[in-house]
C-alpha positions as a LaTeX table, in Angstrom:
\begin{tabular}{lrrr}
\hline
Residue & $x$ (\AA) & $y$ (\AA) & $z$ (\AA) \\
\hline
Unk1 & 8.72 & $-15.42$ & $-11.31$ \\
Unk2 & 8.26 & $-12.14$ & $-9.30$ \\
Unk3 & 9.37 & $-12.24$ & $-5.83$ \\
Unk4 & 6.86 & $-12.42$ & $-2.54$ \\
Unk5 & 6.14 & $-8.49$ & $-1.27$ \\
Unk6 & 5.98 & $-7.73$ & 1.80 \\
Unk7 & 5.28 & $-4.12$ & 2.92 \\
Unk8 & 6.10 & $-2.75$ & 6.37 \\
Unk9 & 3.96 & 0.50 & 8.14 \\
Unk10 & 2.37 & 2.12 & 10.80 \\
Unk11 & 1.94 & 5.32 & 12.86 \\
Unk12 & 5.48 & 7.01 & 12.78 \\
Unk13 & 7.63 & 5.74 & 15.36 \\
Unk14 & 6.01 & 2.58 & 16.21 \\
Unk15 & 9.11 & 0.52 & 15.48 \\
Unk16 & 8.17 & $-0.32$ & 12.05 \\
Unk17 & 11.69 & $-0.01$ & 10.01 \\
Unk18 & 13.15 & $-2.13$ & 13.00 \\
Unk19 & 10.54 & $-5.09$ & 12.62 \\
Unk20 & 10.82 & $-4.90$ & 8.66 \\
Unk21 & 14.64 & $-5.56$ & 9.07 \\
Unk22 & 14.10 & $-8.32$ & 11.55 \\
Unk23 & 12.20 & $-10.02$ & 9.81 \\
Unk24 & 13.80 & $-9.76$ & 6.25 \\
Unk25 & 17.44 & $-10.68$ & 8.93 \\
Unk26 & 15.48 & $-13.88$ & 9.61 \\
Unk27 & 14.65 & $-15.12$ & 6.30 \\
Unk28 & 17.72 & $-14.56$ & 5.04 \\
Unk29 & 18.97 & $-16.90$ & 7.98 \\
Unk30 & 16.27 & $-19.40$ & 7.06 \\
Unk31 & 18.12 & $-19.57$ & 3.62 \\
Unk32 & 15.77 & $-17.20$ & 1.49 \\
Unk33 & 17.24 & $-14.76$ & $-0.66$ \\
Unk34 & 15.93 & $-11.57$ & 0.66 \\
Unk35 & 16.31 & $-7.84$ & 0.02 \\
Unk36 & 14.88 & $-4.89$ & 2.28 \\
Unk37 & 14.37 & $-1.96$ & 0.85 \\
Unk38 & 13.34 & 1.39 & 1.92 \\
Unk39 & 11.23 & 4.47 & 0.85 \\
Unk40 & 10.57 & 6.14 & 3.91 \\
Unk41 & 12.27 & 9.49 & 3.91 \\
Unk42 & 13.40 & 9.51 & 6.71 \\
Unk43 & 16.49 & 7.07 & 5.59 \\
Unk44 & 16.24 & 5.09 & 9.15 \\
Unk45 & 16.58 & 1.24 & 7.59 \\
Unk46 & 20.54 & 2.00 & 7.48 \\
Unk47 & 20.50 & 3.04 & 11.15 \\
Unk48 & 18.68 & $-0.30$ & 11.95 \\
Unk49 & 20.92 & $-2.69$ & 10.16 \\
Unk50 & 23.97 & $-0.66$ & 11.22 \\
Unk51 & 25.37 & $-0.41$ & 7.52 \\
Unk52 & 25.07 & 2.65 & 5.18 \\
Unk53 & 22.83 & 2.56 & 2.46 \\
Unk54 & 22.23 & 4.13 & $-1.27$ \\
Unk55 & 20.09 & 3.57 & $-4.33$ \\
Unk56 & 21.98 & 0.57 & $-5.18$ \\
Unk57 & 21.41 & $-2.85$ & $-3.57$ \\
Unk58 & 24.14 & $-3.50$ & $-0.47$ \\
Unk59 & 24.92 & $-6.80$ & 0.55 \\
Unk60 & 24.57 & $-6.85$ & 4.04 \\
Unk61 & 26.96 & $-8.92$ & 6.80 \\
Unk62 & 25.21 & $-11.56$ & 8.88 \\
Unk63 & 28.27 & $-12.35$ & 11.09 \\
Unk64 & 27.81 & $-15.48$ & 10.21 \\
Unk65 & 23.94 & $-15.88$ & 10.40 \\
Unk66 & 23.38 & $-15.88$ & 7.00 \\
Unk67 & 24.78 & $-14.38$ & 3.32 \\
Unk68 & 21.55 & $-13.99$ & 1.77 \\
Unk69 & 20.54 & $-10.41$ & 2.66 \\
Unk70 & 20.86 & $-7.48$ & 0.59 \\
Unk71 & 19.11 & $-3.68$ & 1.37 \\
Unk72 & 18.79 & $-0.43$ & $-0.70$ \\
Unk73 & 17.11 & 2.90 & 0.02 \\
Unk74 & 15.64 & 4.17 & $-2.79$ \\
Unk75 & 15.94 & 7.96 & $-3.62$ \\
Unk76 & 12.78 & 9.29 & $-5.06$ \\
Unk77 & 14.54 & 12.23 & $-6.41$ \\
Unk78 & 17.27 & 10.51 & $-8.46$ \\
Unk79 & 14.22 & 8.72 & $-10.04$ \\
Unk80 & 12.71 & 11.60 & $-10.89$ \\
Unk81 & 15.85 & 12.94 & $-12.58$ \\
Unk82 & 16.13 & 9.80 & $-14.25$ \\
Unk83 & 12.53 & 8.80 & $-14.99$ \\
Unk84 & 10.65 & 11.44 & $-15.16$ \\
Unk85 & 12.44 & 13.62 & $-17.09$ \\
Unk86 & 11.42 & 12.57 & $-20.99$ \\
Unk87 & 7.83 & 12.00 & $-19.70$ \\
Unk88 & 7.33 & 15.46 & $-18.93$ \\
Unk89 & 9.07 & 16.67 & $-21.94$ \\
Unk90 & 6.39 & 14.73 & $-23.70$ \\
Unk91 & 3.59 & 16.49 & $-21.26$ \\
Unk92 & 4.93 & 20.06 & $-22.04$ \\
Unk93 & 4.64 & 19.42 & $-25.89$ \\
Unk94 & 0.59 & 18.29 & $-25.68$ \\
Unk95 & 0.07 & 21.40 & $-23.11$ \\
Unk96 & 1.90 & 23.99 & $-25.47$ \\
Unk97 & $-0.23$ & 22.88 & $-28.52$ \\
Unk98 & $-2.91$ & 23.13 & $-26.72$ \\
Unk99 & $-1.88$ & 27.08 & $-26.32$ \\
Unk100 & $-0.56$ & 26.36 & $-22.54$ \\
Unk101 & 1.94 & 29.13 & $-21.79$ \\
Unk102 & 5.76 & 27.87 & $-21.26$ \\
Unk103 & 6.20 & 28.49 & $-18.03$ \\
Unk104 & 3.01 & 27.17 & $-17.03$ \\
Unk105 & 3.45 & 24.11 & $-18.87$ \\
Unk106 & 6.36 & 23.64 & $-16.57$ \\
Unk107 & 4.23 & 24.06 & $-13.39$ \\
Unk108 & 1.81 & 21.32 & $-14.54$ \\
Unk109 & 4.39 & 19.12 & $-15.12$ \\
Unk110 & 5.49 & 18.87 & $-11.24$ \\
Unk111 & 2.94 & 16.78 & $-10.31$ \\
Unk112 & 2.47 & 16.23 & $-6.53$ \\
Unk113 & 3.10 & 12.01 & $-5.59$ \\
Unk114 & 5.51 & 11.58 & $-8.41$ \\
Unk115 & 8.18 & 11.10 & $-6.39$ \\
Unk116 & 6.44 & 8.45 & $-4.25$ \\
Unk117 & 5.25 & 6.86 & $-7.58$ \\
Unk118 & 8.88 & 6.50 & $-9.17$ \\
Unk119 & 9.43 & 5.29 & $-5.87$ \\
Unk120 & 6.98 & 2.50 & $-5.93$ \\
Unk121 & 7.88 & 1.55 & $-9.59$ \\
Unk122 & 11.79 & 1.07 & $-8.52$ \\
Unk123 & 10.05 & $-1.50$ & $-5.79$ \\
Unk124 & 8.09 & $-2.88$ & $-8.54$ \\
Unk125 & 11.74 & $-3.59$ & $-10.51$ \\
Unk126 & 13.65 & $-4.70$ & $-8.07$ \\
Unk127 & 10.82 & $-7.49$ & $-7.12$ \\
Unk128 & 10.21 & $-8.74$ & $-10.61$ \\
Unk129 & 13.70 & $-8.41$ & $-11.69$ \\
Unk130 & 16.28 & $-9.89$ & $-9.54$ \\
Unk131 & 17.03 & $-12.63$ & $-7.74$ \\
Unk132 & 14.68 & $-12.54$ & $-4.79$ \\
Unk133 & 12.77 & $-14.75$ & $-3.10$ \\
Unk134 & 11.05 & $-11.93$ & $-1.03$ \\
Unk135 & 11.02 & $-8.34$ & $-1.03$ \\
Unk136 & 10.56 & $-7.04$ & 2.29 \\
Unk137 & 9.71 & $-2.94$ & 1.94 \\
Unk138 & 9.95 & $-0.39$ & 4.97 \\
Unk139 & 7.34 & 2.08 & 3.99 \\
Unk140 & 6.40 & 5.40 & 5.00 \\
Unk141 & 4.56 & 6.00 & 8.58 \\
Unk142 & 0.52 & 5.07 & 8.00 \\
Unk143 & $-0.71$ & 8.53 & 5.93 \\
Unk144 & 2.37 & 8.68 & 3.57 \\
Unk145 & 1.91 & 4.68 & 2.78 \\
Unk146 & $-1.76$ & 4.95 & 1.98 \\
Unk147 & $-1.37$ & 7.92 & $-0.35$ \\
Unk148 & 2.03 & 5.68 & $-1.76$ \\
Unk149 & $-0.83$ & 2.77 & $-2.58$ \\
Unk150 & $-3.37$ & 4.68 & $-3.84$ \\
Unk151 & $-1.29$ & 6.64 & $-6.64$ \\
Unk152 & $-1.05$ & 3.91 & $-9.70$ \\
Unk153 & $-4.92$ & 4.33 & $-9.21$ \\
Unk154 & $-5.40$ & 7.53 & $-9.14$ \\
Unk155 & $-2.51$ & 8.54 & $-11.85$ \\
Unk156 & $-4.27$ & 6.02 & $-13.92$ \\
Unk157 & $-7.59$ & 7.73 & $-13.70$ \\
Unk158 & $-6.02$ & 11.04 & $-14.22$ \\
Unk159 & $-4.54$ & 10.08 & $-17.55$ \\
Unk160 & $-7.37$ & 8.28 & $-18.90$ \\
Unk161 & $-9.18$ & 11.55 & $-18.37$ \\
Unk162 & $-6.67$ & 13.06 & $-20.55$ \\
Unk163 & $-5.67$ & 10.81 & $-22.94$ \\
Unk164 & $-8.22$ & 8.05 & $-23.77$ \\
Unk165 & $-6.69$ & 4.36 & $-24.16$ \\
Unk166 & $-7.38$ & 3.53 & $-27.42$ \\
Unk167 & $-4.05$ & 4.54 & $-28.85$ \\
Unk168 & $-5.67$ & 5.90 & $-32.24$ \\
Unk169 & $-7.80$ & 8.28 & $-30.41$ \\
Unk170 & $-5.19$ & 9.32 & $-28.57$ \\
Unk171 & $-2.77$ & 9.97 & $-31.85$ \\
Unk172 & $-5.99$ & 11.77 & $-33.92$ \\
Unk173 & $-6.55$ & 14.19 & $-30.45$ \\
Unk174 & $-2.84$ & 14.85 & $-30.56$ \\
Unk175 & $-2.44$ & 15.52 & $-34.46$ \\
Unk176 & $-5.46$ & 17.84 & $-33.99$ \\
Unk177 & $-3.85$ & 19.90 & $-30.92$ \\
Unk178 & $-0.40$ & 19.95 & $-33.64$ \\
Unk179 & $-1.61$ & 21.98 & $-35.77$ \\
Unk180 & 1.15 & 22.53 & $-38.64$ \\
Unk181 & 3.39 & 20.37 & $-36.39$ \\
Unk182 & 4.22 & 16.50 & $-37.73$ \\
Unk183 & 2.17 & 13.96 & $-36.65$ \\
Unk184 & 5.32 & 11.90 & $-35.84$ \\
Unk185 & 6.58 & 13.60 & $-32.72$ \\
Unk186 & 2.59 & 13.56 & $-31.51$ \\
Unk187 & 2.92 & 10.07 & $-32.04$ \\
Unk188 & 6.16 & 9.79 & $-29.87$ \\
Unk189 & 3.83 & 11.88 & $-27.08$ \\
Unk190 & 1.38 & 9.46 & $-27.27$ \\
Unk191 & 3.53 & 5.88 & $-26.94$ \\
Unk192 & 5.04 & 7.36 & $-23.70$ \\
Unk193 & 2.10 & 7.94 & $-22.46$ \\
Unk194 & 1.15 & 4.59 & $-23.46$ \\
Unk195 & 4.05 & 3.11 & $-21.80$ \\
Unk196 & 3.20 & 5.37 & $-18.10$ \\
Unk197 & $-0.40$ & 3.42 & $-18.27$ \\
Unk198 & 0.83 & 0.04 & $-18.84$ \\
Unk199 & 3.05 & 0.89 & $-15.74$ \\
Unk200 & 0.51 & 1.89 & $-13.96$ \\
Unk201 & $-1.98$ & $-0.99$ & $-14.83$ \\
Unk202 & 1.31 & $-3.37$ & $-13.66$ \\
Unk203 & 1.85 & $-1.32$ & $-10.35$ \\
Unk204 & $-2.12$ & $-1.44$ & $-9.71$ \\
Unk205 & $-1.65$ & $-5.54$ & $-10.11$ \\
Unk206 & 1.38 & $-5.90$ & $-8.00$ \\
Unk207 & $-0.34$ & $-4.19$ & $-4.94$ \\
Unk208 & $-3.49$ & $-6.43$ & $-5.77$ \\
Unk209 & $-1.44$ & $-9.91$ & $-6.48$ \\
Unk210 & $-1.90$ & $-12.49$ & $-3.89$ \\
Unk211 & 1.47 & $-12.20$ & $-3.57$ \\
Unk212 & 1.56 & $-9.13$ & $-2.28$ \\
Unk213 & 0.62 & $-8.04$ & 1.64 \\
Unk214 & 1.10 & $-5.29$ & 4.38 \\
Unk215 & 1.65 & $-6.44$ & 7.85 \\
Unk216 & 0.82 & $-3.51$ & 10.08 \\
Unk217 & 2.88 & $-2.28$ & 13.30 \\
Unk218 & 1.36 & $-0.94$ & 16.35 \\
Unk219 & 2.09 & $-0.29$ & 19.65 \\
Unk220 & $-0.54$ & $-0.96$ & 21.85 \\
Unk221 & $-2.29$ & 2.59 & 22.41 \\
Unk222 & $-5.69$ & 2.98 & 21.93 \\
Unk223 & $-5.41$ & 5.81 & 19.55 \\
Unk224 & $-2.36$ & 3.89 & 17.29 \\
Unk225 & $-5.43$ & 0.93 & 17.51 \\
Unk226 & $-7.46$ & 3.08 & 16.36 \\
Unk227 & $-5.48$ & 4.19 & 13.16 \\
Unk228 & $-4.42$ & 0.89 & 12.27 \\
Unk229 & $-8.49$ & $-0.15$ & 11.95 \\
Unk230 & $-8.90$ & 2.33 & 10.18 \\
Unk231 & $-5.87$ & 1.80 & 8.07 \\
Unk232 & $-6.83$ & $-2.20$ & 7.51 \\
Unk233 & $-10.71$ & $-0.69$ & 6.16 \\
Unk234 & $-8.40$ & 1.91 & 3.56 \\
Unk235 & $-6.39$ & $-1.15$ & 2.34 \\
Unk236 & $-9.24$ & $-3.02$ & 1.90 \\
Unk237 & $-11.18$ & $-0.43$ & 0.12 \\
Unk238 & $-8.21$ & $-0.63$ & $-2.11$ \\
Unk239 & $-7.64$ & $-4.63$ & $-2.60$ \\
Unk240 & $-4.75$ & $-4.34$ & $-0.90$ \\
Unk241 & $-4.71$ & $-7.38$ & 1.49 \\
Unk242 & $-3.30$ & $-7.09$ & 5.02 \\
Unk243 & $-1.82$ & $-10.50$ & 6.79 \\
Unk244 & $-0.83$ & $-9.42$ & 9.97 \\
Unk245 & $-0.68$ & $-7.06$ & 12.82 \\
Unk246 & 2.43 & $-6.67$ & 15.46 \\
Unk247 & 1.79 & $-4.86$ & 18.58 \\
Unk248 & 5.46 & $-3.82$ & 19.44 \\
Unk249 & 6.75 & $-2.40$ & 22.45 \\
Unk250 & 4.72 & $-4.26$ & 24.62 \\
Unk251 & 5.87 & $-4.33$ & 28.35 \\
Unk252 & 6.64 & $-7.16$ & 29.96 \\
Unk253 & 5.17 & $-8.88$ & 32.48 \\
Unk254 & 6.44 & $-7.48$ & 36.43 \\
Unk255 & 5.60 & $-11.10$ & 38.02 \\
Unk256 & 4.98 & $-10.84$ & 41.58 \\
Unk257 & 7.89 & $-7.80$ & 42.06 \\
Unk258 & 6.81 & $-5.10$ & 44.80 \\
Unk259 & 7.29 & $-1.31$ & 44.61 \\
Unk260 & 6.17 & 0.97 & 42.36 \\
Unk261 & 8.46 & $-0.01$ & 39.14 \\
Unk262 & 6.48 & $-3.41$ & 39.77 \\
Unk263 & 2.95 & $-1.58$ & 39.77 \\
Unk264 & 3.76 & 0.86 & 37.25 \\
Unk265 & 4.56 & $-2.07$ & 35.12 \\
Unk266 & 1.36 & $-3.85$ & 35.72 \\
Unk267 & $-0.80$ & $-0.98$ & 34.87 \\
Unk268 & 0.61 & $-0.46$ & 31.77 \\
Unk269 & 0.62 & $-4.26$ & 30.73 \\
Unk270 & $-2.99$ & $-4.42$ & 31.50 \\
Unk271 & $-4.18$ & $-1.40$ & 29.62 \\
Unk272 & $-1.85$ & $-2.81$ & 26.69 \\
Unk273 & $-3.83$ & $-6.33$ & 27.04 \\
Unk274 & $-6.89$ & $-4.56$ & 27.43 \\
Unk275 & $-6.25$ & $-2.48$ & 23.63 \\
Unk276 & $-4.94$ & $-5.84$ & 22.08 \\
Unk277 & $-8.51$ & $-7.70$ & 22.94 \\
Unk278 & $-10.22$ & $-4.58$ & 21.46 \\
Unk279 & $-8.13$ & $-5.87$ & 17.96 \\
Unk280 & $-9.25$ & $-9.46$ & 18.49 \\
Unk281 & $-11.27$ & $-9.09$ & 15.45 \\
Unk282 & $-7.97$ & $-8.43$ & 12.94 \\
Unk283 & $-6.65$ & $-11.62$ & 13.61 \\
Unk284 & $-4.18$ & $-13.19$ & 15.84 \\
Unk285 & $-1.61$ & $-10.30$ & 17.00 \\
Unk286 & 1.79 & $-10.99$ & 17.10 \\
Unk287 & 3.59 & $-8.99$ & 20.08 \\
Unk288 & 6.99 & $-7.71$ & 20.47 \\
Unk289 & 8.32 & $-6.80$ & 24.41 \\
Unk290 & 9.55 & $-3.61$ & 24.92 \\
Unk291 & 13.45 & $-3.95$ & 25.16 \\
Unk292 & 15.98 & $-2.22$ & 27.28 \\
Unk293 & 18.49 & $-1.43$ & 24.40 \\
Unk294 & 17.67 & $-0.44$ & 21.17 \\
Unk295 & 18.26 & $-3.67$ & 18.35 \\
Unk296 & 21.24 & $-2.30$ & 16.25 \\
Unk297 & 22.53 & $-4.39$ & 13.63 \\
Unk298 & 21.63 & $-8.02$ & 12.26 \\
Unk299 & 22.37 & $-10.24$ & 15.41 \\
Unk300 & 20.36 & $-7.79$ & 17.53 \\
Unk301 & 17.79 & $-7.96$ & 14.72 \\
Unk302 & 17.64 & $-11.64$ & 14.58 \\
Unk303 & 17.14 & $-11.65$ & 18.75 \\
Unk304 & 13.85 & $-9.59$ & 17.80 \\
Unk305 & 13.10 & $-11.80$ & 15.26 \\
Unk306 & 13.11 & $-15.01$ & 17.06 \\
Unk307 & 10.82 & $-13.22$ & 19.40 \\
Unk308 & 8.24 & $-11.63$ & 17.44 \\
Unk309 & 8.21 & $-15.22$ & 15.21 \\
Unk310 & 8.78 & $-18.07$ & 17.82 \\
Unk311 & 10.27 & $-20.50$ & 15.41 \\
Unk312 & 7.51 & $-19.91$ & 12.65 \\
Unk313 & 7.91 & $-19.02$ & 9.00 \\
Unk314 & 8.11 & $-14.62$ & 8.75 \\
Unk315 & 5.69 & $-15.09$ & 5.80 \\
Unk316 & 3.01 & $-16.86$ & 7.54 \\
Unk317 & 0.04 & $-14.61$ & 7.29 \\
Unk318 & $-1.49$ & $-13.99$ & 11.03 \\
Unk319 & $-4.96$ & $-11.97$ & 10.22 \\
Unk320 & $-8.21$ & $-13.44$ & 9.53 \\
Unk321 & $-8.90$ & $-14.70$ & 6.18 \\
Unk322 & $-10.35$ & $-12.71$ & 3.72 \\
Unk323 & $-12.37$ & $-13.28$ & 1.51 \\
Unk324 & $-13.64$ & $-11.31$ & $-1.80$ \\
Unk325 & $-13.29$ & $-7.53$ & $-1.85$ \\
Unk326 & $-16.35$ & $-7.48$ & $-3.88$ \\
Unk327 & $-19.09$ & $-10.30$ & $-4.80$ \\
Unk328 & $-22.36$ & $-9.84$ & $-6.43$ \\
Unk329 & $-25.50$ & $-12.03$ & $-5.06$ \\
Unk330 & $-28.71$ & $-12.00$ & $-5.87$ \\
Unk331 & $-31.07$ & $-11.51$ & $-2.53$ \\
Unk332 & $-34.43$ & $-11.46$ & $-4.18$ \\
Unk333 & $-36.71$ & $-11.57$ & $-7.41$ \\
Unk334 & $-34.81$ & $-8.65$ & $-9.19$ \\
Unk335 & $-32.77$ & $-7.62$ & $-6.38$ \\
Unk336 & $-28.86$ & $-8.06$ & $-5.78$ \\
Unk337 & $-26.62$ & $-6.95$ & $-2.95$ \\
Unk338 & $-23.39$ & $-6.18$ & $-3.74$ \\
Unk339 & $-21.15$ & $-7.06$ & $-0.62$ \\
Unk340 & $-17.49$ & $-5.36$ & $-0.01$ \\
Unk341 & $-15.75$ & $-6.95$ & 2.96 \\
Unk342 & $-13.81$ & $-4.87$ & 4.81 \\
Unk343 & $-14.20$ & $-3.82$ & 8.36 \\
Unk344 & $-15.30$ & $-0.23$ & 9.00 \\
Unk345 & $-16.46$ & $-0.40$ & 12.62 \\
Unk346 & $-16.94$ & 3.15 & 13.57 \\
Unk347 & $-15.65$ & 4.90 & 10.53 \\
Unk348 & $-17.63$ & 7.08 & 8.70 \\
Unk349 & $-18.84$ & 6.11 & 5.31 \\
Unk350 & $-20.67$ & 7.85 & 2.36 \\
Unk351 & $-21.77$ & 6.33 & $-0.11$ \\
Unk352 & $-22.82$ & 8.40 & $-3.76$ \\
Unk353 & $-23.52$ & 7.17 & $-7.44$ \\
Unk354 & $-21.04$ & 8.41 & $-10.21$ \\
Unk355 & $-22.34$ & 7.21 & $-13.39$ \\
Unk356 & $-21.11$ & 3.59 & $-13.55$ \\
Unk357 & $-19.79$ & 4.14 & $-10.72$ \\
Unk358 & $-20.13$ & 3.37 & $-6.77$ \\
Unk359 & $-18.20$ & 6.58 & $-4.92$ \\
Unk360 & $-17.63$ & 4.88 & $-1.40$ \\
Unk361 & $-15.67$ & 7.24 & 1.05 \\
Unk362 & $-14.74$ & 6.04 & 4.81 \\
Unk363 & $-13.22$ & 8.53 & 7.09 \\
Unk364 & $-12.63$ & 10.84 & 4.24 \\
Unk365 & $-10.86$ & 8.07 & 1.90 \\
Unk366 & $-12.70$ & 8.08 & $-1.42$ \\
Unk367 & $-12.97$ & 4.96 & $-3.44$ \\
Unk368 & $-14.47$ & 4.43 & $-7.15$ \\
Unk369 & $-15.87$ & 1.19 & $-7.24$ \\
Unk370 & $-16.91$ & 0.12 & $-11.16$ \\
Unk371 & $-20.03$ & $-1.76$ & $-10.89$ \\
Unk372 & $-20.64$ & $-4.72$ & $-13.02$ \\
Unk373 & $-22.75$ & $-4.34$ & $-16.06$ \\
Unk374 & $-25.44$ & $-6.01$ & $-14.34$ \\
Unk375 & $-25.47$ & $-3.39$ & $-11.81$ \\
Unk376 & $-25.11$ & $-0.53$ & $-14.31$ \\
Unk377 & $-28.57$ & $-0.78$ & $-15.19$ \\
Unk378 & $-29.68$ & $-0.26$ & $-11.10$ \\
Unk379 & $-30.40$ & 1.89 & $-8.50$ \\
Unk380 & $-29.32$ & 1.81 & $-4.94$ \\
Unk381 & $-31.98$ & 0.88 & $-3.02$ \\
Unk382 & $-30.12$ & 0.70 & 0.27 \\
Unk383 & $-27.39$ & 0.24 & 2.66 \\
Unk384 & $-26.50$ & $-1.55$ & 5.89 \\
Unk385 & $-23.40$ & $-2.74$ & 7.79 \\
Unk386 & $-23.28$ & $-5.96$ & 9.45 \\
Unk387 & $-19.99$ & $-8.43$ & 10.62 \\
Unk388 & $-18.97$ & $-8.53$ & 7.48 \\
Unk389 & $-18.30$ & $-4.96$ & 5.88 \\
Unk390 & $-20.83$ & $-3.33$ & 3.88 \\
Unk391 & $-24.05$ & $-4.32$ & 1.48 \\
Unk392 & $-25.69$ & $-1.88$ & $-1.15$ \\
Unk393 & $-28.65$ & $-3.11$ & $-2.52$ \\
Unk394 & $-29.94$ & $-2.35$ & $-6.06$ \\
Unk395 & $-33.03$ & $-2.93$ & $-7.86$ \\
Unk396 & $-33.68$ & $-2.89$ & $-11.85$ \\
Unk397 & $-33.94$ & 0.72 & $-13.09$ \\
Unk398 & $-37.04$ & 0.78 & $-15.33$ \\
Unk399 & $-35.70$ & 2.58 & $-18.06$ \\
Unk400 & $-32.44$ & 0.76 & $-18.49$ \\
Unk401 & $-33.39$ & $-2.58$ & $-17.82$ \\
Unk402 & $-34.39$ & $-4.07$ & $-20.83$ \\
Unk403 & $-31.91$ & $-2.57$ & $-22.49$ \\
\hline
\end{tabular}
């Protein structure tokens, strides 16, 4: 049984590494066997738990608190030397048959995100593999994490434009591109690329599984707010669900103190407040106060735990409830609306029709949405945005409909 995934990020230097590790400290106290891992470059989940870390899973000292806890940092470029090495060995041989100079063959090979793909596939191992309950996973700041998601996806598309699934295809397009050379070694091209899709289509499922969510840290600014909306709609648009938001760093409350510490603090507590009620609408925020020394190691950890948690279970999902990325209904005597529910608020969204297709794009993230064959035969009719996220409306297209 694959473990629980839970994945950690925000804007860059919101506190997010430090969060991830309290809360994977505090299941491992509540007698879960958890592992943290990180592939954030910049190699920061060490500093937090005040051990060093490799590639290889570390069993990490609760003083007492707990024995449960383990944490890696995974290298991307080991995994490339590993991984990815045969792969594009295989890649080289289709692009010189198909008359590709050497050295450019070698260029095509580097492809950018394979790094962060390897990366994501060594998370995928780890959290169907061994022993763990949960899998708690200290991404990259918000940007790097969203391209990180989106890869299986789009690697998948790109080599289904190149190499077609059906394996036989595949081995009669290779043969052909061979030339005088034996089918055999074609054929060896083609089952590793068969084995990179099926890794893909298992990647694409993990991030999808209802086992798998992104709690998203903030600190309560009104342009971090405004990237972490946007950031929930990008998930969405994905199928990636989100379970909760924690606004850390927030400052605490002066009380009745005098002076102008005491009304510095108060100003900056109420224009915190007053960004946190603007995020109403994700759910029920957790908070974290601002604190005067910096949580170093588990026991510190587990003091920021207890705080951002209050005595509830870490996996508890705090955002609203979601419901279906995508359902068809019909509104009308041949008309259907096909609803996505995410939020987009005041993003900007396109919308475009790509064959079978439904190219949505908000605030420059596209999306390929494949229509259902009953909306294959349709045209868009219109558009709207209401509480719920967005509905296109089709109609029968007279000369597919009956079909």
């Amino acid at each position: 049984m694959s473990a629980r995934l839970l994945l950690f990020t925000g804007k860059g230097g919101v506190g997010k590494t430090t969060l991830a590790a309290a809360t994977a400290a505090a299941l491992a106290a509540g007698g879960r066997k958890a592992l943290v891992v990180s592939t954030d470059p910049a190699h920061s989940l060490g500093d937090a738990l005040g051990v060093s870390l490799s590639g290889h899973v570390t069993e990490v000292d609760g003083g007492g608190s707990f024995t449960a806890l383990h944490a890696a940092q995974i290298d991307p470029r080991a995994l490339v030397d590993d991984a990815w090495r045969d792969l594009r060995g295989h890649l080289r041989t289709v692009l010189a048959g198909a008359g590709v100079d050497e050295l450019d063959a070698e260029e095509l090979t580097v492809l950018p995100g394979v790094e962060e793909l390897l990366a994501l596939s060594e998370v995928q191992r780890l959290a169907s593999c061994g022993p763990w309950e949960v899998v708690v996973v200290d991404c990259g700041p918000t940007a790097e994490t969203l391209r990180l998601l989106a890869l299986p996806e789009a690697f998948a598309s790109y080599l289904e434009r190149l190499f077609p699934t059906h394996r036989r295809v595949v081995r009669g397009l290779l043969a052909g591109v061979a030339g005088n050379s034996t089918v055999e070694k074609w054929d060896a091209t083609a089952d590793a690329l068969g084995r990179l899709a099926a890794n893909l289509e298992r990647l694409r499922g993990l991030l999808t599984s209802p086992t798998t969510s992104v709690r998203l840290v903030l600190t309560p600014e009104r342009v971090v707010a405004a990237e972490t909306r946007r950031t929930v709609t990008a998930l969405a648009l994905q199928g990636i669900r989100v379970d909760g938001v924690v606004a850390n760093r927030v400052v605490p409350h002066p009380g009745a103190g005098r002076g102008p510490a005491a009304a510095w603090l108060r100003t900056r507590r109420a224009e915190q407040d007053a960004v946190l009620a603007e995020l109403a609408d994700l759910g029920s925020v957790r908070t974290v106060e601002h604190r005067a020394a910096e949580p170093v190691g588990t026991t510190a950890l587990l003091e920021v735990a207890d705080g951002l948690y209050q005595g509830r279970d870490p996996l508890e999902g705090s955002a609203a409830a979601d419901g279906p990325l995508l359902e068809v209904v019909r509104s009308g005597e041949l008309e259907y609306t096909l609803r996505m529910a995410f939020p987009v608020g005041d993003s900007e969204l396109d919308l475009a029709r790509v064959g079978d297709d439904l190219a949505v794009t908000v605030d420059g993230r596209r999306r390929l949405v494949a229509l259902p064959s009953l909306l294959k035969r349709c045209l868009v009719t219109g558009a709207e945005l209401d509480d719920t996220g967005l509905a296109v409306r089709f109609a029968p297209d007279p000369d597919l409909w009956m079909r």
